[in-house]
N, C-alpha and C positions, 0 to 999 in steps of 0.2 A: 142421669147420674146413677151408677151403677155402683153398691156400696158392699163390699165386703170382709170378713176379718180372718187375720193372718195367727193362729195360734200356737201353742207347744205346753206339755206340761214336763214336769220331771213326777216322781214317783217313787215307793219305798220299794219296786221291786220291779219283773216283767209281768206277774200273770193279776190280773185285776180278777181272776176266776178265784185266787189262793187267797182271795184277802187281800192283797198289795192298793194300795191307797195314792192319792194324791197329794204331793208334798207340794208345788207349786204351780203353779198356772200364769203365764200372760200370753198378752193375745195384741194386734195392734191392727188398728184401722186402714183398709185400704178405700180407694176411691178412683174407679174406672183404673183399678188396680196398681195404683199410686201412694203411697203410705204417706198420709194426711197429718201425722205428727200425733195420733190422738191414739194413747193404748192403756192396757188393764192388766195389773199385774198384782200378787198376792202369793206370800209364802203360804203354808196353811201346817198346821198342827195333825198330824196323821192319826194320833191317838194310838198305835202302834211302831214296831219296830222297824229299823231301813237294813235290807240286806247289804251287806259289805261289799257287794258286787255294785249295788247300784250307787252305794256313795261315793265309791272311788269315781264312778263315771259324773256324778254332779257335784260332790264333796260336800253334802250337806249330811249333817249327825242330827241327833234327837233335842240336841243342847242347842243346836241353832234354831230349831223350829218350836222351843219350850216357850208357852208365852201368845205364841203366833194365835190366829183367829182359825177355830175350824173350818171345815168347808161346809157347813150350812149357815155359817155368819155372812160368808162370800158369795155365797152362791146366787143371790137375786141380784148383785154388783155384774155378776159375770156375765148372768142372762141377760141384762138390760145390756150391756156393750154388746153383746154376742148376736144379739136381733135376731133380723129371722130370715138375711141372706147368705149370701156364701160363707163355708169355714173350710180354711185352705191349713193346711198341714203336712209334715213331710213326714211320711209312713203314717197317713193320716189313722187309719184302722186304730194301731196302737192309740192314740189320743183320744180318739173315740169312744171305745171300748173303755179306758178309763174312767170319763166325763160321764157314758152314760152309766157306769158302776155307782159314782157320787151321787148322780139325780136320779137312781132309782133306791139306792138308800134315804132318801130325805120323802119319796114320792110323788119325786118329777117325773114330766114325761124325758123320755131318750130324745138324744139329737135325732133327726131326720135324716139318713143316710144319704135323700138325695140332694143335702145338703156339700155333703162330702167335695172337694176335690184334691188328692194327692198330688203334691209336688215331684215325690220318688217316682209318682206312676210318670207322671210328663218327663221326669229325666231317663227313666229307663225306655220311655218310647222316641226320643229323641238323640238317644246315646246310648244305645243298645250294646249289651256286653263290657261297660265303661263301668269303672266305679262311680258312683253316685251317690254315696254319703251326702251329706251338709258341709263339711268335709272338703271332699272331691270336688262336689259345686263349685265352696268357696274359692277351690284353688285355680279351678277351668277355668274361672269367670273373674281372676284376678282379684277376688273381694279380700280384705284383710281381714285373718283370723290371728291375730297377734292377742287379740285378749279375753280369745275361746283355752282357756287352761281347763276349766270345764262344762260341762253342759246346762249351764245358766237358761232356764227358759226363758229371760229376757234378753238376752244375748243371742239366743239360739235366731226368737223370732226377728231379732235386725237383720242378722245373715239374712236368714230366709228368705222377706222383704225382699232384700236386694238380687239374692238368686231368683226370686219368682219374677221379679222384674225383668232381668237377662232371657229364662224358661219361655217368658209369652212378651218379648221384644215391648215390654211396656215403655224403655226409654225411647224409642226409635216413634212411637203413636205421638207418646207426651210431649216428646221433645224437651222434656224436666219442666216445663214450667208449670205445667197443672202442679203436681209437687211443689214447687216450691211455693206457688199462690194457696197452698192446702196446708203447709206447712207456717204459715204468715209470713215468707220471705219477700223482700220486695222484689218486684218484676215490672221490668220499665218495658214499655210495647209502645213505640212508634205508630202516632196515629196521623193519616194528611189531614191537611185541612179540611172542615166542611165543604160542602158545595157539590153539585154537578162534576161528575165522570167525563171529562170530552175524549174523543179518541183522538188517536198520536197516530195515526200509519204512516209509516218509516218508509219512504221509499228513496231507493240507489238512486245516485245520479247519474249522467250518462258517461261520467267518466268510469263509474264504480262497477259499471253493465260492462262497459267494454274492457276494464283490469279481469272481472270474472271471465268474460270472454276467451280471453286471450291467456288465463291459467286454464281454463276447461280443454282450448285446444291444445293443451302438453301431455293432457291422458290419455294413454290407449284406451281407445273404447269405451269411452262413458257411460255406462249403461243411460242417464238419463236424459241423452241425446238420441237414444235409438227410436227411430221411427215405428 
């Protein structure tokens, strides 16, 4: 069982170098890259101001976050979900860069980079020259983005989910039912009876040989008649 987690933050700005902070965080559980129903999510108190650029893009003010828990209340919540397998993100870098801003202000270690795997990187290598936003994804891959108004980090990470899903053919392996066994959906599986295997070989009868017979000789040239 292969176990790793799907996350996104939002943020009061772009450059985590200037200062810019982490306003939210979730992240949700994947399983042999299947989202298990099990995630972590956490507004967070910035302690400073949100550029006008980046509220408009998530629609979060100062009055929404007044109150909230900082991110050293959160942060041993987050590590414990986040473990210490894969962390899948789209424009993972960005997310990165952020997270290990937090955990080296508090006197964590940084993520592991070769923890990293980029979802943008896998759509731009499979869709080269294509837009590939979260976005675009959603649109390629038919996913509904009817109640992305804005960039909700826990909204963000469902899309994602479901486009990483589509990115690395996870429904085509699972066949949905890992998911939805992961998920506590019921899944009814058809079992035979106990007992011994006997074997069944089917064989033609002699009328069934000479019906094939007598369609084979209406083909020109059958190749699996040639001698």
């Amino acid at each position: 069982m292969s176990r790793s987690v799907l996350f996104d933050t939002e943020t009061t700005g772009l450059d985590p170098g200037a200062g810019d902070r982490v306003i939210e965080v979730a992240a949700l559980e994947l399983v042999n890259d299947l989202p298990t129903g099990r995630q972590f999510h956490a507004l967070v108190d910035p302690g400073r101001d949100i550029h006008e650029d980046a509220a408009r893009v998530h629609g979060y003010s100062l009055a929404d976050l007044r109150g909230k828990p900082r991110f050293e209340e959160v942060v041993h919540d987050l590590l414990g979900f986040l473990g210490d397998g894969r962390l899948i993100a789209h424009n993972a870098a960005f997310d990165f860069a952020f997270l290990d801003l937090e955990f080296s202000l508090l006197g964590l270690p940084r993520l592991d980079p070769a923890r990293m795997l980029c979802t943008l990187e896998l759509a731009r290598a499979r869709y080269p020259g294509l837009p590939n936003s979260l976005d675009a994804l959603c649109r390629r891959f038919g996913i509904d983005l009817s109640a992305r108004t804005t960039h909700n980090a826990l909204l963000d990470c469902r899309l994602l989910a479901d486009v990483y899903v589509e990115l690395t053919g996870g429904r085509q392996r699972g066949l949905a039912l890992g998911a939805a066994a992961q998920a506590g959906m019921p899944v009814f599986v058809y079992r035979a009876a106990a007992g011994p295997r006997v074997p069944r070989p089917i064989l033609p009868s002699a009328a069934e040989f000479a019906a094939h017979a007598a369609f084979i000789a209406r083909l020109p040239d059958p190749v699996w008649t040639a001698s």
